[in-house]
MDAnalysis code that builds the backbone (N, CA, C; Angstrom):
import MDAnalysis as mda
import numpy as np

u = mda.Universe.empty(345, n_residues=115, atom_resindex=np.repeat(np.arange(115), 3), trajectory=True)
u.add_TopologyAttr("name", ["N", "CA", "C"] * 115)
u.add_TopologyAttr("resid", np.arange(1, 116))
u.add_TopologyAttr("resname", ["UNK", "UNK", "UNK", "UNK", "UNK", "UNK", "UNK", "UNK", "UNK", "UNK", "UNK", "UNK", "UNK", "UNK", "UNK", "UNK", "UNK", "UNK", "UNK", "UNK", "UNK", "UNK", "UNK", "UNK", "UNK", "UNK", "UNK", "UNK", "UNK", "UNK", "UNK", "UNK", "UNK", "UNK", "UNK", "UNK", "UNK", "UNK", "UNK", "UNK", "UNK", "UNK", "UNK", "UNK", "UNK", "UNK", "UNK", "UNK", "UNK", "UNK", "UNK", "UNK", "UNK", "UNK", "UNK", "UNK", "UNK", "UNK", "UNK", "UNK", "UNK", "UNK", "UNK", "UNK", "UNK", "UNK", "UNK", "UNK", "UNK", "UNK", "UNK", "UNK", "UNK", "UNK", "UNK", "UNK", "UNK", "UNK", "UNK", "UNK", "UNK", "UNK", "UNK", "UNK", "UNK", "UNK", "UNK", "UNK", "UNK", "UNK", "UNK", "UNK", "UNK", "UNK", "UNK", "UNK", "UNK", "UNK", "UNK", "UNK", "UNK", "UNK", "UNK", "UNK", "UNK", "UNK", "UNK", "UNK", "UNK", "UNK", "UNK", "UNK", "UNK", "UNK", "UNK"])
u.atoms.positions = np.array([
    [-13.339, -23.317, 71.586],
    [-13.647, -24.633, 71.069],
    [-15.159, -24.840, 71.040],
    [-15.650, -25.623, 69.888],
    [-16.956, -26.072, 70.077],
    [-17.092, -27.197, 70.941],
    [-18.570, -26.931, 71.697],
    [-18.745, -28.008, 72.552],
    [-18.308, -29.187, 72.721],
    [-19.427, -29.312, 71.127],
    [-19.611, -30.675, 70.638],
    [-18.413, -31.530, 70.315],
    [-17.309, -31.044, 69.859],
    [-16.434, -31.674, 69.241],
    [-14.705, -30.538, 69.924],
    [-14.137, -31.234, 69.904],
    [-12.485, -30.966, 70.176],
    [-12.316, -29.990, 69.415],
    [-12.410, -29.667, 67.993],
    [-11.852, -29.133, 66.795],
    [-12.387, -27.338, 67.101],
    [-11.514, -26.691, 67.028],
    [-11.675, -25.301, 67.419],
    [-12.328, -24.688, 65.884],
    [-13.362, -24.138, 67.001],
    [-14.184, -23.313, 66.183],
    [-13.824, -22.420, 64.643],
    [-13.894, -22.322, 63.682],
    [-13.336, -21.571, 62.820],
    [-13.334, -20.163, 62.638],
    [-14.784, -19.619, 63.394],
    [-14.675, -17.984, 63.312],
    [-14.122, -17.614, 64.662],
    [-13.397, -18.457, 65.763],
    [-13.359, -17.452, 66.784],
    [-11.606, -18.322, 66.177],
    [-11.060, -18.762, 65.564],
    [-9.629, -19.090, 65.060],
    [-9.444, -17.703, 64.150],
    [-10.386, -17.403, 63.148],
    [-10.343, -16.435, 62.589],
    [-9.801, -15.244, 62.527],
    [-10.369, -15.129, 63.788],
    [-10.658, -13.628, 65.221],
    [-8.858, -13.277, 65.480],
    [-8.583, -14.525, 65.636],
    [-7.229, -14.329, 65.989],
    [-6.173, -13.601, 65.132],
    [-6.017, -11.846, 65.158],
    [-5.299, -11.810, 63.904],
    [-3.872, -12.151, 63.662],
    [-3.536, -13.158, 64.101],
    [-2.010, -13.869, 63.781],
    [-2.408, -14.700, 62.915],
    [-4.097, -15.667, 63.509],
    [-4.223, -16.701, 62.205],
    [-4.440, -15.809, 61.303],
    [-5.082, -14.813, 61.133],
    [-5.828, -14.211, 59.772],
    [-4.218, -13.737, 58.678],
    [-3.503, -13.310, 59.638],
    [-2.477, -12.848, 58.956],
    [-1.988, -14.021, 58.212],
    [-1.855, -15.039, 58.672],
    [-1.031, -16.124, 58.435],
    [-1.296, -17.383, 57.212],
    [-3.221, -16.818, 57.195],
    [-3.812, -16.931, 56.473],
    [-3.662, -16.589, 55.057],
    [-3.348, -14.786, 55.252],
    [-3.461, -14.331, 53.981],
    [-2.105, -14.720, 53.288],
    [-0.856, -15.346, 53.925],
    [0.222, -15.213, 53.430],
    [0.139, -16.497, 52.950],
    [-0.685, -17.549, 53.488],
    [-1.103, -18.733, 52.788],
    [-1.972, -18.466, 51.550],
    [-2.444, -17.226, 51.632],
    [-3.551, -17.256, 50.195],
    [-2.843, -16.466, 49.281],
    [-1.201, -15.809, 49.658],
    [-0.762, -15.172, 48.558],
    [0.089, -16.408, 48.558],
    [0.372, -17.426, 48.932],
    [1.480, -18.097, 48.280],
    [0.849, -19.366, 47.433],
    [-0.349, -19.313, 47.660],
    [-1.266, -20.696, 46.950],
    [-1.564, -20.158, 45.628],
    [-1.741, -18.401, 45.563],
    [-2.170, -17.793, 44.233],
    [-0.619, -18.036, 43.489],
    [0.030, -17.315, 43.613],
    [1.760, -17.463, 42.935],
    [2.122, -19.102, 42.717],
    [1.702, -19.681, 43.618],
    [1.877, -20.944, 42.994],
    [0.867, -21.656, 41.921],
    [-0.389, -21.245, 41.892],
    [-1.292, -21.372, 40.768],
    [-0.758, -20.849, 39.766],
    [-0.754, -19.727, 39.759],
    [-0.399, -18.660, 38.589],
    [0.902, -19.240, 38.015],
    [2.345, -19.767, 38.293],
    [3.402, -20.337, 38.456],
    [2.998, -21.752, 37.488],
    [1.936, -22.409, 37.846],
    [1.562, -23.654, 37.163],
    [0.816, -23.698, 36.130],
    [-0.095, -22.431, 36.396],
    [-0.284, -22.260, 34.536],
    [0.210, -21.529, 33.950],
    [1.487, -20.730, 34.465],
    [2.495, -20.588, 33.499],
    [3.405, -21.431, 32.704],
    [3.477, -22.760, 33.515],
    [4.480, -23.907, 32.629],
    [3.765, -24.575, 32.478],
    [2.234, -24.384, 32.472],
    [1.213, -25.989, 31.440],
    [1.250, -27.094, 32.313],
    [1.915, -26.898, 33.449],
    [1.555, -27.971, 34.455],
    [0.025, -28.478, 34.844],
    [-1.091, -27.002, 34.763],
    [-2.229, -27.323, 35.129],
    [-2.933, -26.188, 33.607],
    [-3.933, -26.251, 33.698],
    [-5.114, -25.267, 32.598],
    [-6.200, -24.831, 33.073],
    [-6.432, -23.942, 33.092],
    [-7.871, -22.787, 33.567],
    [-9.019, -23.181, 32.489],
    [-9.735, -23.522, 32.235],
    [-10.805, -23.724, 31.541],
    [-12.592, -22.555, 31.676],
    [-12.367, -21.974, 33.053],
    [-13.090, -21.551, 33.310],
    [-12.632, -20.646, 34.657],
    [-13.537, -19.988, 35.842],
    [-13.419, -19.391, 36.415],
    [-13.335, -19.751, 37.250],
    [-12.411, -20.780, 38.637],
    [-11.876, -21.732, 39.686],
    [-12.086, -22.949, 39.217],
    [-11.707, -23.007, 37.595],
    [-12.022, -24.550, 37.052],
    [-10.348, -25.085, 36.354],
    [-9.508, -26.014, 37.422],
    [-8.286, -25.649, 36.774],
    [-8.036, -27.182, 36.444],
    [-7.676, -28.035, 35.579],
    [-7.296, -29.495, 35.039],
    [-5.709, -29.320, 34.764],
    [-5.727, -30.662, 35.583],
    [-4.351, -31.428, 34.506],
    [-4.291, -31.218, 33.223],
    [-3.177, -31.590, 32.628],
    [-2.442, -32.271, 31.406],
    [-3.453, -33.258, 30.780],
    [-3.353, -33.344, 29.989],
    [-4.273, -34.666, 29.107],
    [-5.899, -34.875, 29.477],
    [-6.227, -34.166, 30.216],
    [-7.318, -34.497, 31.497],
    [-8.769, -34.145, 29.952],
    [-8.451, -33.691, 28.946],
    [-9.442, -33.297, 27.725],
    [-9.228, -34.561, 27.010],
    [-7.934, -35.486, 26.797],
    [-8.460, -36.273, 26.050],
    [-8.642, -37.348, 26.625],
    [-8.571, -37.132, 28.103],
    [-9.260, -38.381, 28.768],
    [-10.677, -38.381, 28.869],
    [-11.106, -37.028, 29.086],
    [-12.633, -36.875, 28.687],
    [-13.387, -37.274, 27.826],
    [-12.816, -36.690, 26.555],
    [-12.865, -37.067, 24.718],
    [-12.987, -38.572, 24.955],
    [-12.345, -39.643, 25.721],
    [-12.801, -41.124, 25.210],
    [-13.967, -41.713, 26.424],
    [-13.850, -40.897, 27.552],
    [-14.487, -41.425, 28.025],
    [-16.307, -41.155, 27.636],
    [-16.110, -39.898, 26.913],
    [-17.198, -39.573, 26.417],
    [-17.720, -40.484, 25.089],
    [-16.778, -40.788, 24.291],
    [-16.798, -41.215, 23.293],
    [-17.643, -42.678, 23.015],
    [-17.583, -42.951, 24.431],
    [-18.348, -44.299, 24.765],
    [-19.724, -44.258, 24.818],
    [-19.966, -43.226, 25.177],
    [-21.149, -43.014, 25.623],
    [-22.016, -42.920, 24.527],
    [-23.690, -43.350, 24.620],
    [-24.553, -43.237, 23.675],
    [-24.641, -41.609, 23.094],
    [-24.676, -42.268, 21.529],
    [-24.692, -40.598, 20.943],
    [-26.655, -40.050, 20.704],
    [-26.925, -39.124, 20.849],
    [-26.315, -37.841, 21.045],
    [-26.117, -37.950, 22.828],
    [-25.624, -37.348, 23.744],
    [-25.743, -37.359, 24.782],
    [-26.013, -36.251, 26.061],
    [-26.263, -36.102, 27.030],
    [-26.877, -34.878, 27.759],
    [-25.943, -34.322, 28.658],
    [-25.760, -33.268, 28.938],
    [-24.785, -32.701, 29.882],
    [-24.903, -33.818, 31.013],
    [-25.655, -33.434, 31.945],
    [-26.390, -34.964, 33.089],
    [-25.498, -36.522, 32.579],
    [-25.331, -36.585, 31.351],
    [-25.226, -37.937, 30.899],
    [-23.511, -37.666, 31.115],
    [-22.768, -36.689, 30.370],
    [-21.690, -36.191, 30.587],
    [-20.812, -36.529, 32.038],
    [-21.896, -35.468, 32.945],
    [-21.486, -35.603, 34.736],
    [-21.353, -36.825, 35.154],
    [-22.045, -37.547, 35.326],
    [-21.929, -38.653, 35.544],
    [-20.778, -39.966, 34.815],
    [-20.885, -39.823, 33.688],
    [-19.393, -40.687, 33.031],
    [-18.348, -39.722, 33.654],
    [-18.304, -38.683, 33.885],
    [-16.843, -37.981, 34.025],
    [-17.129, -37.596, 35.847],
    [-17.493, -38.557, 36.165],
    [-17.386, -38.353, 37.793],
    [-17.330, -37.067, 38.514],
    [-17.902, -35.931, 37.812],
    [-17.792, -34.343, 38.308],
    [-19.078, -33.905, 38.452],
    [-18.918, -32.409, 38.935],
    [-20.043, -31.952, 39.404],
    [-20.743, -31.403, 37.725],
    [-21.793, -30.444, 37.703],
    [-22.455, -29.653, 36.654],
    [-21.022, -28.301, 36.596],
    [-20.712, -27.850, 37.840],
    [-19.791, -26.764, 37.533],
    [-18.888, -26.650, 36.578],
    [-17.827, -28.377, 37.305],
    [-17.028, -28.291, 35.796],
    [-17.065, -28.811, 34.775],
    [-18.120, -29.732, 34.430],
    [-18.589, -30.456, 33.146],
    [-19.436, -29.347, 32.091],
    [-19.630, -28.077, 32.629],
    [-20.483, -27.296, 31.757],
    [-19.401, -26.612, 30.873],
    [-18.325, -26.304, 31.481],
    [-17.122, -25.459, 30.772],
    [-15.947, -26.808, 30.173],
    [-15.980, -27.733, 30.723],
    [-15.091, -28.845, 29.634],
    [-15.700, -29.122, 28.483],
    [-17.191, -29.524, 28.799],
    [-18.196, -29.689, 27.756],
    [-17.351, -28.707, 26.605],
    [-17.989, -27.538, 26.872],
    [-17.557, -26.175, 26.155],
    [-16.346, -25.798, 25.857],
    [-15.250, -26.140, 26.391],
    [-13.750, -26.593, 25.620],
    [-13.751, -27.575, 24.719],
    [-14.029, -28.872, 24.871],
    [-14.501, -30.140, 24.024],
    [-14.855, -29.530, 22.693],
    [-16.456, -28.815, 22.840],
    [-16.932, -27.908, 21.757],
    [-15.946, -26.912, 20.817],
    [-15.117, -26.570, 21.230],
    [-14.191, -25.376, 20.906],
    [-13.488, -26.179, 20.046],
    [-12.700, -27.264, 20.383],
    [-11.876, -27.719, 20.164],
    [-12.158, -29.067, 18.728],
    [-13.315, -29.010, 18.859],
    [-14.178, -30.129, 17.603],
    [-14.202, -31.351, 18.168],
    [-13.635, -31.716, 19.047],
    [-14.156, -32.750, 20.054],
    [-15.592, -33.326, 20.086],
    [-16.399, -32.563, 20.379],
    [-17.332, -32.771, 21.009],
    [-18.695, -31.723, 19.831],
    [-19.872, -31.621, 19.626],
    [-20.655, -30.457, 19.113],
    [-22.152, -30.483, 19.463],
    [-22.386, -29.687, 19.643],
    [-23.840, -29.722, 20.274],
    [-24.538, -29.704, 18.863],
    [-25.826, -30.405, 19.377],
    [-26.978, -30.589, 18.364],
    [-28.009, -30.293, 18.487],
    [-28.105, -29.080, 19.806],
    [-29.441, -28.396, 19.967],
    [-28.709, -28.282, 21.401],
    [-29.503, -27.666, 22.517],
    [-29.439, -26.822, 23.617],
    [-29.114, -27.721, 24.513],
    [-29.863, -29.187, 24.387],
    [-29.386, -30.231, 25.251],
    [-28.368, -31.523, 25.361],
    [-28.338, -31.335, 23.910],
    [-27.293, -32.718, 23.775],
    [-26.059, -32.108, 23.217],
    [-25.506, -33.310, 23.276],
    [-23.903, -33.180, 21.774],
    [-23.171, -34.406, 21.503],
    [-22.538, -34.535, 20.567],
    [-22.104, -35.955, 20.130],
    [-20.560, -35.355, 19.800],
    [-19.835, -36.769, 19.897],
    [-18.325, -37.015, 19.708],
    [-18.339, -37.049, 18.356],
    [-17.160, -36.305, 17.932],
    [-17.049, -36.716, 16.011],
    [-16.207, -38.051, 16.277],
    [-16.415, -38.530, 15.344],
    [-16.032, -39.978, 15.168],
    [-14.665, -39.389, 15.882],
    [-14.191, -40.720, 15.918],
    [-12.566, -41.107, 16.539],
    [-11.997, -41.204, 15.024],
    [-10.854, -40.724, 14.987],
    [-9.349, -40.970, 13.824],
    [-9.673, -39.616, 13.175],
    [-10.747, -38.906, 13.003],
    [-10.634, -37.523, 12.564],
    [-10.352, -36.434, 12.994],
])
């Protein structure tokens, strides 16, 4: 245990190889169950540990849509309450998808709504 606090240390829990084992059977059953959920569209990979809901693009699409055009990745993060990690690759789905189009290196604008 650490001193400071009740909560047992994490590398000497580690150490223990019953947790480690017990561990890995937690990290093969969290993968099969990922893999399992974007097999039925329950969730979507967008990127590389970047996984969204259902609809979660065209909730983006309006919330972006509000926003002053042209607009900045930075400007992006912030309306969509996320970090730079996953706003750089939704951005870039958005883009894919005609959603969204960049207008030079820093900005991009929403195509109108109804088209």
């Amino acid at each position: 245990m650490d001193r400071r606090s009740s909560v047992p240390r994490t590398d000497v829990m580690l150490a223990d190889p019953r947790l480690a084992a017990a561990q890995e059977v937690l990290d093969r059953s969290l993968v099969k169950a990922l893999a399992a959920a974007l097999r039925s569209g329950a969730v979507m990979s967008i990127a590389k540990n970047v996984i969204l809901l259902p609809g979660v693009l065209d909730r983006a699409a309006d919330v972006l849509a509000r926003l002053p055009s042209p607009f900045t990745v930075s400007d992006a993060r912030v309306a969509l309450a996320t970090s730079r990690r996953v706003v750089l690759p939704l951005l870039e789905c958005l883009d894919a998808e005609g959603i969204t189009r960049r207008v030079d290196n820093d900005l991009r604008v929403c195509r109108p709504q109804g088209r």
